[in-house]
N, C-alpha and C positions, 0 to 999 in steps of 0.2 A: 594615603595608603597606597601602596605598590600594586598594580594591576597583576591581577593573577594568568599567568600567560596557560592557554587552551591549544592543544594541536588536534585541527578536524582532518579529520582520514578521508582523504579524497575529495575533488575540486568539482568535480562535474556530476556524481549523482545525485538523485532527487532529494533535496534538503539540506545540501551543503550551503550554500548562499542563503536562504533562511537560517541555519543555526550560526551562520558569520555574525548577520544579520543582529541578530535576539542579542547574540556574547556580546556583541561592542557594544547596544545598546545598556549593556548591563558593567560594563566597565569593563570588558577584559582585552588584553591583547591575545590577535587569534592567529594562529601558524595554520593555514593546509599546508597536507605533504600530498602530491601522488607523482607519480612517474610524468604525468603529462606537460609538455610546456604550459607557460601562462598563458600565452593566447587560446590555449585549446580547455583551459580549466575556469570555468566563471567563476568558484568560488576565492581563488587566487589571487585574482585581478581586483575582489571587495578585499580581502585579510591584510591585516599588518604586516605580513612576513609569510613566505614562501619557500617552502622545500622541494627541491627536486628527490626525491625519495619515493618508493614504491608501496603501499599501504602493506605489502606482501613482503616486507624484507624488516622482520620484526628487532633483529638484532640490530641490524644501523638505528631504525627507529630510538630503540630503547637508549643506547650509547648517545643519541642527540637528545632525545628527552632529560637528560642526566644532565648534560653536560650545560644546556643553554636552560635550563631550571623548569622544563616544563610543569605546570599545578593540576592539570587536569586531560582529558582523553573524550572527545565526541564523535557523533560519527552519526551522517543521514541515515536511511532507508535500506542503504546497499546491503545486504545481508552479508556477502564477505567483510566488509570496513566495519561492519559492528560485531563480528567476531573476533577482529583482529582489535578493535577495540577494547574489549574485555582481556584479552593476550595480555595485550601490553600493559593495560591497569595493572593487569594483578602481579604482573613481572617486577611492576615500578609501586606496588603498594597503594597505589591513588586509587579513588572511590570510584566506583563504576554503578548504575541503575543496574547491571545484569554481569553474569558468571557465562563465562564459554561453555559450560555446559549446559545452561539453562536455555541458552540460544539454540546448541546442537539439538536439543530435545523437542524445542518449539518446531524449529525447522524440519523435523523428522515426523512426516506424516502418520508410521506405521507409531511411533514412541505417541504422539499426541491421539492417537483412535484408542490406542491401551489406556490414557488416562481416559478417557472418557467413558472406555466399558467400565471401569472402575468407578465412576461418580453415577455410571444409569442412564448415561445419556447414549443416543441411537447415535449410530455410525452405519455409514454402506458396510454391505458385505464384501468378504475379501477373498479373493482366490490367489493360490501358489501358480507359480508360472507353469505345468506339469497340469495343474488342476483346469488351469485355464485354455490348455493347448486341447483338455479335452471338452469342455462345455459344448451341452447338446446346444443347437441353433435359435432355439426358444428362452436360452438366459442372454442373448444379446440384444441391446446394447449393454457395451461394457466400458469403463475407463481405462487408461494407460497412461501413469505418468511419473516420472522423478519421483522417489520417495522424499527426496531434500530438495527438489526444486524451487521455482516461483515465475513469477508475471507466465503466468500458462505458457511455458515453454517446456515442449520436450511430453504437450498434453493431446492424446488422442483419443475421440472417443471410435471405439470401434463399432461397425454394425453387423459383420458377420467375421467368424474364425478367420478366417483367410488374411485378414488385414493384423492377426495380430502379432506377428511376429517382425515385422517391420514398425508397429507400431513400439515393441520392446526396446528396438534396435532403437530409435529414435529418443524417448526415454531414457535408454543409459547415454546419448550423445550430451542431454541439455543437465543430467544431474550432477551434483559435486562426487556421489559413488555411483557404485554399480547397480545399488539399490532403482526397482522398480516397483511402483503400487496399480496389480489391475483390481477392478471392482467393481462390481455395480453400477449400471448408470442410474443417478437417480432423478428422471424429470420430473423438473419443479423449478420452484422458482429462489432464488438466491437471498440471503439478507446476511450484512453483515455488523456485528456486534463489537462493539466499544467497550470495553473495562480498562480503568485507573488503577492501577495496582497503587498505595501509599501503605509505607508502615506493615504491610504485608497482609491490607484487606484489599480485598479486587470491588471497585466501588463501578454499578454499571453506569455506563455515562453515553449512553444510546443507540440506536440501533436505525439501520438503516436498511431499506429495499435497495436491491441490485438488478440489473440488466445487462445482459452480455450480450454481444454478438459475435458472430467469426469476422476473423481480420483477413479476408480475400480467400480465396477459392481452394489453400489448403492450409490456409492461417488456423490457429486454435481460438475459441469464443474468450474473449477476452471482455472487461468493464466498460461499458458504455453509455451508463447511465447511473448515477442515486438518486435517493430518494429520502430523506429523513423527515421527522419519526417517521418509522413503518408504521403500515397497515398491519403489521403483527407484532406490537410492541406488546401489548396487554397478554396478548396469549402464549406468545415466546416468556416475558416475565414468571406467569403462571401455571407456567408446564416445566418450566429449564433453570430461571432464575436461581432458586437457592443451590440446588444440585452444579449449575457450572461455577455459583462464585464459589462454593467449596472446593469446586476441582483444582480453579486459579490459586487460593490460598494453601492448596492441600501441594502443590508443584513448587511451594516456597517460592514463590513471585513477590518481590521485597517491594519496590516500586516501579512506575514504567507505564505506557501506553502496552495496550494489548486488542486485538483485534480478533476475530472468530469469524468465520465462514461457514454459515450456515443451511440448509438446505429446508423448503417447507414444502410439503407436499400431503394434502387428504390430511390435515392436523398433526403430521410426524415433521418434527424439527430433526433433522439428521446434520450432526458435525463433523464438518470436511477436513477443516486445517486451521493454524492462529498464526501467529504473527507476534513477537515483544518485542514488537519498536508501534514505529506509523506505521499506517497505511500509505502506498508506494504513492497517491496523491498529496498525499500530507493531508490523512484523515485528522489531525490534534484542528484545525481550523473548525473542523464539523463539531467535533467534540466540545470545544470552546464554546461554540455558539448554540450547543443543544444544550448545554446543563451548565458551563460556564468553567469550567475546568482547563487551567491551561496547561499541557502536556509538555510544552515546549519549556516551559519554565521549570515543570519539576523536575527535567532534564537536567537541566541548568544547574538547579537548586542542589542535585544530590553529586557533579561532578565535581562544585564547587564548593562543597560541604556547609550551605548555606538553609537555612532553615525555613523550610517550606511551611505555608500554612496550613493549619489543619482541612480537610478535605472532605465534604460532601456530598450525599448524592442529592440532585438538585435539578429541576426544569426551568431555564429560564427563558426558554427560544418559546418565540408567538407565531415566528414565520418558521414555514419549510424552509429546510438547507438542502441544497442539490450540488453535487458532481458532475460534470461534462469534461471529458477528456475531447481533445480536437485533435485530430490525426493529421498525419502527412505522406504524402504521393510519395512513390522513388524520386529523388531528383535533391540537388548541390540548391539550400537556404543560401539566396541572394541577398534578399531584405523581408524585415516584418515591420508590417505596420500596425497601428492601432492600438497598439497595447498599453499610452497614455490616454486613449480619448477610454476605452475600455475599464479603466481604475477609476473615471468618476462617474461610470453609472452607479445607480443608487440600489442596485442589484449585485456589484459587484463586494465579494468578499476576501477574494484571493487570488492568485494566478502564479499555480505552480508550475514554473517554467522545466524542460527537459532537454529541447533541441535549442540552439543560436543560430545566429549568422556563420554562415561556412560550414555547418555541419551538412555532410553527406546521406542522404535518408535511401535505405534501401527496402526492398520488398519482401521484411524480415517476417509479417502476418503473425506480429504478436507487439506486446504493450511497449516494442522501441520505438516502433512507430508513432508515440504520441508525442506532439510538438509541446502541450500543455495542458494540465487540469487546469479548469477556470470550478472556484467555488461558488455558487450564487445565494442567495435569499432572497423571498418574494413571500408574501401573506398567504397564496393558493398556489394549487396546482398549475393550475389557467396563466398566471403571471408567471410561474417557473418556466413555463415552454414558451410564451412570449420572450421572456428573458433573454433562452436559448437563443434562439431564432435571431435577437436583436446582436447577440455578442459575435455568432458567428458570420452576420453579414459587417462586424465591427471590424473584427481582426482579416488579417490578410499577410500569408507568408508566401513570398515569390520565388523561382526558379530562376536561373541564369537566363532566362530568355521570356521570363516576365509571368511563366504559367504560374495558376494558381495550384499551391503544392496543399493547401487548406482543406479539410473536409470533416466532418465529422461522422462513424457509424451512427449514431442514434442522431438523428435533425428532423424537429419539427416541420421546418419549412415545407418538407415532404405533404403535410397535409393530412395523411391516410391516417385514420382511428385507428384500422386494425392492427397497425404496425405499432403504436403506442402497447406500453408495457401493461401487464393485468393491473397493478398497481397504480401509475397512473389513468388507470381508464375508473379504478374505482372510487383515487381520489375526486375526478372532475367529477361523477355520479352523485357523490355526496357534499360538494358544491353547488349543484344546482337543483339538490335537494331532490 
């Protein structure tokens, strides 16, 4: 049988080299296209075949997908490459997991708060930019951010009027429009939420605690930590559960990973934003491993019009699944080391790479700065921050003059309880009983 030939859209963001990855593993021949040399594209240098072509220049695209038989259209995490994704599918009739509209909707903070008044689920409150120029001093803090943003860029939280019109200015620099969302701060703590779209039911497939912290001294709070299951898994299910999987299947979500951002605070789950792809980690790892579900495949399965198995909701994970992103200093990636000795601990689950060798890392104080998610698993709490602690004295990425460019926001090795998350403080509590 004839290898069904794949073009992935773009060489170097997060999940390009995983979904090369998976396609050859599965028979296909795989073309990236992006504007960048090969040396500058990792997914390029895995693929059978290479385009120099721009994910953004839909017309040449289409005219080479025609002409050299392309069968199918993927595309990582990038939110532009999997709009232009969908573009092109449906220009060329090939199947796509999602519709350009269905993404612009996802993407559109103020479109996805209106589904959710609509399903009964809380959302922050929201103010007009007019309304918000006049707020007495007693409704701040407030948020400012991209209506169609993402990885917290273009996000401020303001604490008195005076910051907020710079804060505006700053939000329409990092958005695809002009659109801006101010609102509510709402402190609390973060959890974000996993649904399987199949066949056009949203199947939950788990939920996990978050932790942010700010990326340097005017960085925006960015992921710094998970935590799966949550500690609010039981209560999220049975306050939110049927009401958001009708929202998912009422949005016409055919199939696909999908993700939620959710906020808990005094028993109110308040809904921030989603997501219809992965999570920018390559949350389908976590998903795989909490209920068993492979996301990556049913990717696969529906580009390549191959027939997916029937689909459950399911727990099979014994141990916690955790997140750690590891960050990196300003400074020109000399060498990294560790990253084979680090794939055979027995903690190790994945290691979704972002920076290489010769990438230039600057003082951007938001999620470009992460060198890599490492995923882990361990049976406790207790053994997840061991974990940590042992991966990041493992790995080691150098500067041109030998500094250590390596760090992580959230690291155990620090020692201090207080700086550990509520969540982890109340796993270890219920550990040692």
């Amino acid at each position: 049988m004839k290898a069904k030939k794949v073009l992935v859209l773009g060489g170097k963001p997060i999940g390009s080299c995983e979904l090369v990855d998976a396609l050859k593993k599965r028979g296909a021949y795989v073309i990236v296209s992006d504007y960048l040399p090969e040396e500058e594209s990792p997914a390029k240098q895995v693929a059978d075949e290479s385009w120099d072509v721009s994910t953004g220049d839909i017309e040449t695209l289409r005219k080479r997908c025609i002409s050299d038989g392309v069968d199918a259209i993927l595309s990582g995490v990038h939110e532009f490459n999997i709009e232009k994704m969908a573009e092109l599918s449906e220009l060329l009739g090939l199947p796509c997991y999602c519709t350009l509209k269905q993404q612009q909707n996802c993407i559109d903070k103020e479109a996805f708060k209106s589904e959710c008044r609509r399903y009964g689920l809380e959302v922050a409150r929201e103010y007009k930019e007019e309304e918000a120029l006049e707020l007495p001093d007693k409704a701040f803090p407030v948020v400012v951010k991209p209506v169609d943003g993402s990885g917290s860029r273009g996000f401020t939280k303001c604490l008195a009027k005076s910051q907020l019109v710079a804060a505006i200015d700053c939000a329409r620099t990092f958005g695809l429009s002009d659109g801006v969302l101010i609102e509510e701060f709402v402190d609390s703590e973060a959890l974000i939420v996993h649904y399987t779209m199949h066949k056009g039911e949203a199947i939950f497939s788990g939920l996990a605690d978050k932790f942010s912290l700010q990326a340097g001294e005017k960085g925006s709070p960015i992921m710094a930590f998970q935590l799966a299951p949550s500690i609010y898994e039981k209560d999220y299910l049975s306050k939110c559960g049927t009401a958001a999987k009708r929202m998912l299947e009422g949005m016409g979500l055919i199939e696909g990973p999908v993700w939620i951002e959710v906020f808990v605070a005094g028993g109110r789950f308040v809904f921030n934003e989603m997501g219809y792809r992965f999570g920018g980690s390559l949350t389908n790892y976590l998903v795989k491993g909490l209920c068993g579900i492979d996301q990556m495949s049913l990717l696969i399965d529906t580009a390549l019009k191959t027939a997916s198995e029937d689909i459950v909701e399911t727990r099979l994970c014994a141990d916690l699944r955790a997140i750690i992103p590891m960050h990196l200093k300003p400074g020109h990636i000399a060498e990294i080391r560790g990253i084979d000795e680090l794939k055979r601990k027995k903690y190790f689950v994945a290691l979704t790479q972002v920076h290489w060798t010769g990438d230039d890392i600057e003082n951007w104080g938001s999620a470009q700065q992460v060198f890599a998610y490492l995923h882990l698993k361990a049976p406790s709490a207790t053994e997840i921050l061991t974990s940590i602690c042992d991966a990041l004295d493992c790995l080691s990425v150098l500067g041109i003059e030998g500094e250590e460019l390596l760090y992580a926001l959230f690291d155990p090795r620090d020692g201090e309880r207080e700086a550990l998350p509520h969540f982890v403080i109340k796993r270890l509590e219920m550990e040692r009983g």
